[in-house]
N, CA, C and O atoms as a GROMACS GRO file, in nm:
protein
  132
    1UNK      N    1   0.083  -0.120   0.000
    1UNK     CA    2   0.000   0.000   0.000
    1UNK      C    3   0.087   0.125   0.000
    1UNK      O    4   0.073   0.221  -0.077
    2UNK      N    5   0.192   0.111   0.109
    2UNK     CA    6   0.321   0.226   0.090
    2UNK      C    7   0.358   0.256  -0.071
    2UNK      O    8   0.350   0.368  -0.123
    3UNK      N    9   0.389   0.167  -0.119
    3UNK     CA   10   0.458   0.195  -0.214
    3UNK      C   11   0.337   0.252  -0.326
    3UNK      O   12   0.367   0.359  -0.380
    4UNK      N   13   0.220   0.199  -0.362
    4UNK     CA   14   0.083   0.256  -0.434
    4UNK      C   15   0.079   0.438  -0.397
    4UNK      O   16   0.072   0.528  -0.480
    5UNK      N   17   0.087   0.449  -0.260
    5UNK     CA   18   0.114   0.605  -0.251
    5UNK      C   19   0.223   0.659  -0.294
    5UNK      O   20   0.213   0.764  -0.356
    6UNK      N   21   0.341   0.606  -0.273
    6UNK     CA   22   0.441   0.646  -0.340
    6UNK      C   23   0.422   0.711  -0.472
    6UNK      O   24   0.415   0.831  -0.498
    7UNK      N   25   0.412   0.583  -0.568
    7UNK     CA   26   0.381   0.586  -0.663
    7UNK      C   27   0.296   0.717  -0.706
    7UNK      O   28   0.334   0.811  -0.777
    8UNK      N   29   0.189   0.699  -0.653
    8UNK     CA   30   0.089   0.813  -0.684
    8UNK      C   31   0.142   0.968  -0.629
    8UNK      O   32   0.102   1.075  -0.674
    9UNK      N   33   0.202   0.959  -0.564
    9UNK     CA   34   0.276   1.127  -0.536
    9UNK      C   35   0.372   1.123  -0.644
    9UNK      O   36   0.392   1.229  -0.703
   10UNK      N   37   0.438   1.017  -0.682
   10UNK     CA   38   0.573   1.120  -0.780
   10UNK      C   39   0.466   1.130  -0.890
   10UNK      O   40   0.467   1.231  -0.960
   11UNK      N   41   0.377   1.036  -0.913
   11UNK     CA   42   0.311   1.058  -1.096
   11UNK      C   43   0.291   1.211  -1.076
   11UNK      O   44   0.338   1.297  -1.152
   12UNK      N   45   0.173   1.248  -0.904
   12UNK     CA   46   0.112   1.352  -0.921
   12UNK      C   47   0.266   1.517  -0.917
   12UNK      O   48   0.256   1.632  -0.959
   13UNK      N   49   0.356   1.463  -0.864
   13UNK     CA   50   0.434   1.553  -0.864
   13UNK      C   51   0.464   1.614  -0.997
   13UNK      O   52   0.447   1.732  -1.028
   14UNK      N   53   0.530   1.481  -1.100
   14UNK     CA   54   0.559   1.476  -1.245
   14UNK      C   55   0.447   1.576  -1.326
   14UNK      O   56   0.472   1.668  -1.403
   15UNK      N   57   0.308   1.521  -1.279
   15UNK     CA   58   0.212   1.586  -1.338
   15UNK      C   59   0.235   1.731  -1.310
   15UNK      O   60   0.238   1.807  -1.406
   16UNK      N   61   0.250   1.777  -1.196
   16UNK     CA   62   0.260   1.956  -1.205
   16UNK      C   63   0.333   2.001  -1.275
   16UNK      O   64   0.314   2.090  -1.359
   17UNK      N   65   0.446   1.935  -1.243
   17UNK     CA   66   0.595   1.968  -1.281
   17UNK      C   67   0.571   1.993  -1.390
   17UNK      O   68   0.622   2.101  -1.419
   18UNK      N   69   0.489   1.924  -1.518
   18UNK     CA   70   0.478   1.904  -1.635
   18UNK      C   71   0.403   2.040  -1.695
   18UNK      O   72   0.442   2.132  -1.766
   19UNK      N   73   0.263   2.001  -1.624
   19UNK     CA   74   0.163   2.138  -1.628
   19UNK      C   75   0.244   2.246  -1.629
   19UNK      O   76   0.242   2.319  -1.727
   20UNK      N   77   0.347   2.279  -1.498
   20UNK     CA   78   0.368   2.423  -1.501
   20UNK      C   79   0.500   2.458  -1.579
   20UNK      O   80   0.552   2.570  -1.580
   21UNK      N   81   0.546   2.349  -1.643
   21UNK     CA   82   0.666   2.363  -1.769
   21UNK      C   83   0.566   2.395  -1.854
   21UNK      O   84   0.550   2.517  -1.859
   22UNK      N   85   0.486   2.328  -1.929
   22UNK     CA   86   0.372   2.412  -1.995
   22UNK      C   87   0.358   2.525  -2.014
   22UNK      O   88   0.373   2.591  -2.117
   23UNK      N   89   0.318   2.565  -1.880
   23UNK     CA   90   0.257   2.696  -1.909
   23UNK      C   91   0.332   2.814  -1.903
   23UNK      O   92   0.279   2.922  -1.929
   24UNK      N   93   0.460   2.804  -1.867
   24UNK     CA   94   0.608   2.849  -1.876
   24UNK      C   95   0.631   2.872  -2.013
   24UNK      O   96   0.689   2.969  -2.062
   25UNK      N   97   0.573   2.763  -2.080
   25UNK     CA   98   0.676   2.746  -2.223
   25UNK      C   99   0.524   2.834  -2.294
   25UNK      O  100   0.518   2.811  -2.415
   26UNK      N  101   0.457   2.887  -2.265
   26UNK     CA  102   0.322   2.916  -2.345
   26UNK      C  103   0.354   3.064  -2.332
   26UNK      O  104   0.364   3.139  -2.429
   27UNK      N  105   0.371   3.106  -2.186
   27UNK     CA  106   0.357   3.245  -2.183
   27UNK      C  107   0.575   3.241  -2.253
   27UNK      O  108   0.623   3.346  -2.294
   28UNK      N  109   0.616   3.178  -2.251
   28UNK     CA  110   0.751   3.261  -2.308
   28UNK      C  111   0.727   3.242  -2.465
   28UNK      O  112   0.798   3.313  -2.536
   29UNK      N  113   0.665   3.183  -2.509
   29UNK     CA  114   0.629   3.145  -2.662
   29UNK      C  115   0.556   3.266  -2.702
   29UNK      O  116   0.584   3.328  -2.805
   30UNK      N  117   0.459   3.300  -2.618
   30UNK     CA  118   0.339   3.415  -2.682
   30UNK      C  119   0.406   3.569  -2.635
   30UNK      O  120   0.353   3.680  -2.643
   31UNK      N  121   0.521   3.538  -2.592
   31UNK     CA  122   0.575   3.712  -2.600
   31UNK      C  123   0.627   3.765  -2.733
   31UNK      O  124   0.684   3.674  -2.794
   32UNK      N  125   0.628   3.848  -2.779
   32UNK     CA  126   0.731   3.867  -2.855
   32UNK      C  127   0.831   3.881  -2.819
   32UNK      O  128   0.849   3.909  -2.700
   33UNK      N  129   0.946   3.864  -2.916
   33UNK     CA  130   1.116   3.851  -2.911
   33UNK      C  131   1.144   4.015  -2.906
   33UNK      O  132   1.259   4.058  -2.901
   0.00000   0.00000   0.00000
């Protein structure tokens, strides 16, 4: 069961991590140079 939570915190970590590289890469994309 330890390890099922485990598991499920790094996915959900990965998942932000991911999201907020996203949205990083959106607002530096939609600026102009």
């Amino acid at each position: 069961m330890l390890e099922i939570k485990t598991y499920l915190r790094d996915a959900f970590c990965f998942m932000l991590k991911a999201c907020n590289a996203m949205h990083v890469m959106k607002i530096t994309w939609g600026l102009p140079q």
